[in-house]
N, C-alpha and C positions, 0 to 999 in steps of 0.2 A: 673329592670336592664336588658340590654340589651346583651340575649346570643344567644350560637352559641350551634347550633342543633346537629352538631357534638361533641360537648362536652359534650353533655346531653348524648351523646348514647356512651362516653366515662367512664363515667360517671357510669351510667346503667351498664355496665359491668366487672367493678372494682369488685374489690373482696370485701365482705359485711365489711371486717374490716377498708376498704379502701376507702368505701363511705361519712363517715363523715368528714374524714378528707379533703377527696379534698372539699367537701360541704362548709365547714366551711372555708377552705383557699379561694374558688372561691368570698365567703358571702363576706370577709375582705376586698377582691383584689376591690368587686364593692363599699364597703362602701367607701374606701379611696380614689378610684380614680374612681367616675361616670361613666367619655370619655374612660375607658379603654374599649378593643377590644380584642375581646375575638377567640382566629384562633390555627387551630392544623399545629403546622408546626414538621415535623420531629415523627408522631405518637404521639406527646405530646399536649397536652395546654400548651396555650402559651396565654398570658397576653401584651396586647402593646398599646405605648401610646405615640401618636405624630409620629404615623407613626414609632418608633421603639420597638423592644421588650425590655419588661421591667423585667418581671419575668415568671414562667412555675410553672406544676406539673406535676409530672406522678407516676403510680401503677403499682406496682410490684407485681408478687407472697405472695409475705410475708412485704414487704415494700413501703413506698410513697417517692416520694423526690421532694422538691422543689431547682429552682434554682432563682439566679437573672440573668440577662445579663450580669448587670457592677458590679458584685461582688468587682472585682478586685478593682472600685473604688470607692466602698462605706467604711464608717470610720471601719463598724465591718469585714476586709474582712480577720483578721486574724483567724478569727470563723469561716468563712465560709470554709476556706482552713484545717481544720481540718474536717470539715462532708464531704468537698469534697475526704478526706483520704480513707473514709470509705463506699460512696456509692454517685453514680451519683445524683448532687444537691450540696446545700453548707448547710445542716440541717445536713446530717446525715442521718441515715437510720429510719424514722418515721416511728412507727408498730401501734401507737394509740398514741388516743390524747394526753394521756399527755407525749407524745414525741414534742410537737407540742412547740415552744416558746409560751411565755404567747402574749397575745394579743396585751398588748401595745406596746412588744417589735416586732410583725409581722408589726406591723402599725408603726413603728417608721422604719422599714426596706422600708417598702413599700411605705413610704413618701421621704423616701432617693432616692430609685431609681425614683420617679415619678419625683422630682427634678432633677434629671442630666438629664432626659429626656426633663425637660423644659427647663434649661438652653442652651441642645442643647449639652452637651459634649457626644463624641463619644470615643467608645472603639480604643487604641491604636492597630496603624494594627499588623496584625502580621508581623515576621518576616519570611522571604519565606529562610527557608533551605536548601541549594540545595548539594547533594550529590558529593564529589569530590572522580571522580576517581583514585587511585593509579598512581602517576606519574612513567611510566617503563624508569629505565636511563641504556642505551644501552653500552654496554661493552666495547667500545670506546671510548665513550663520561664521562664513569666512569673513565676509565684511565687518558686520560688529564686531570681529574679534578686532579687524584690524584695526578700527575707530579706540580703542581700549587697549593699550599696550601692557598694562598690569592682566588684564586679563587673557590676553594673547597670553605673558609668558608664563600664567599659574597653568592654563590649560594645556599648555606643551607637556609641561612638567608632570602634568595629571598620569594617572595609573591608565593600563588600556582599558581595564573597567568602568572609569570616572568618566573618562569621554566619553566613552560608548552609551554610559545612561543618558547624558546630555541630549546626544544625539536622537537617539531612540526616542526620546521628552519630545523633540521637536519633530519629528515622522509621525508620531500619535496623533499630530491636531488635528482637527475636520475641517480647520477652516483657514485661510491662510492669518487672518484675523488672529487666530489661538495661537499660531506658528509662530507669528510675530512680535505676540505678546510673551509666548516664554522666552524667545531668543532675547529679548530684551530684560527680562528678569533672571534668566540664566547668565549673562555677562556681569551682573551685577552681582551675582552670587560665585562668580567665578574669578572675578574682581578679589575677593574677598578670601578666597582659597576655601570655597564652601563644596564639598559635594550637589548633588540630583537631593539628594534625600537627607542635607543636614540636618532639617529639623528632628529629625529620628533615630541619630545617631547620639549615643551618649560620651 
């Protein structure tokens, strides 16, 4: 089989309880899937194939842990979200072998992911979180709301977007003069369940 000198000297440095077992999972990884490539990405082994990562190990102090990539979309991924509870990887916190699933079932894992790796399915992206700051509604623009109960309740109900242009509308003006003239036409358009920029919207 075809390894990586980096992971021999990974390897080599494990803790003696810790050696068999990455041994013996690295043995499995080449028996069942030959073309796998063997690369430390992130301090870890890492296992890939068809040009994506398929599965990893790594050695702890006192523990191993294997992961897959596409946990998430393999049949057993309610199992793995439970070792995932307890120590980075989806096994669980491995201290010896026979912490280790029995073979058929390593090989029946690793035949899973070598599969979605063939078919070409890719992990769903993530979802990019983006932090929303506190929208400040200025002591003014509180008031008319309050005067205006239709428009107090469209603007609660507004998108964080929707408020935020309003806002912003009313922070632009130069003069208080201007301020007070959109906060005043802005209630009326919010009255109305109109955006900042309805006229533009089709």
């Amino acid at each position: 089989m075809s390894t990586s000198q980096q992971i021999d000297d990974y390897f080599a440095k494990a803790a003696d309880f810790a050696q068999p077992i990455l041994e013996h999972f690295r043995s499995l990884v080449h028996e069942v899937c030959p073309m796998v490539e063997e690369k430390m990405k992130w301090s870890m082994p890492h296992f890939d194939y068809k040009g994506e990562m398929m599965c990893s190990i790594a050695a702890f102090k006192h523990h191993c842990a294997i992961g897959f990539w596409k946990a998430s979309l393999m049949q057993h991924s309610d199992v793995f979200k439970e070792g995932n509870a307890v120590a980075m990887g989806h096994m669980g916190k491995i201290k010896s072998m026979t912490d280790l699933p029995s073979d058929d079932q390593l090989v029946a894992y690793l035949n899973e992911a070598m599969l979605l790796n063939d078919l070409g399915i890719k992990m769903p992206p993530k979802a990019i979180v983006i932090e929303k700051k506190a929208l400040v509604i200025a002591s003014d623009f509180e008031q008319a709301l309050l005067q205006n109960a239709t428009a107090q309740y469209n603007f609660e109900r507004f998108t964080y977007g929707r408020r935020k242009e309003y806002i912003a509308w009313f922070d632009e003006a130069k003069t208080i003069a201007t301020r007070l003239k959109r906060i005043n036409t802005a209630i009326e358009w919010i009255a109305e369940g109109k955006s900042r920029d309805w006229k533009y919207e089709r």
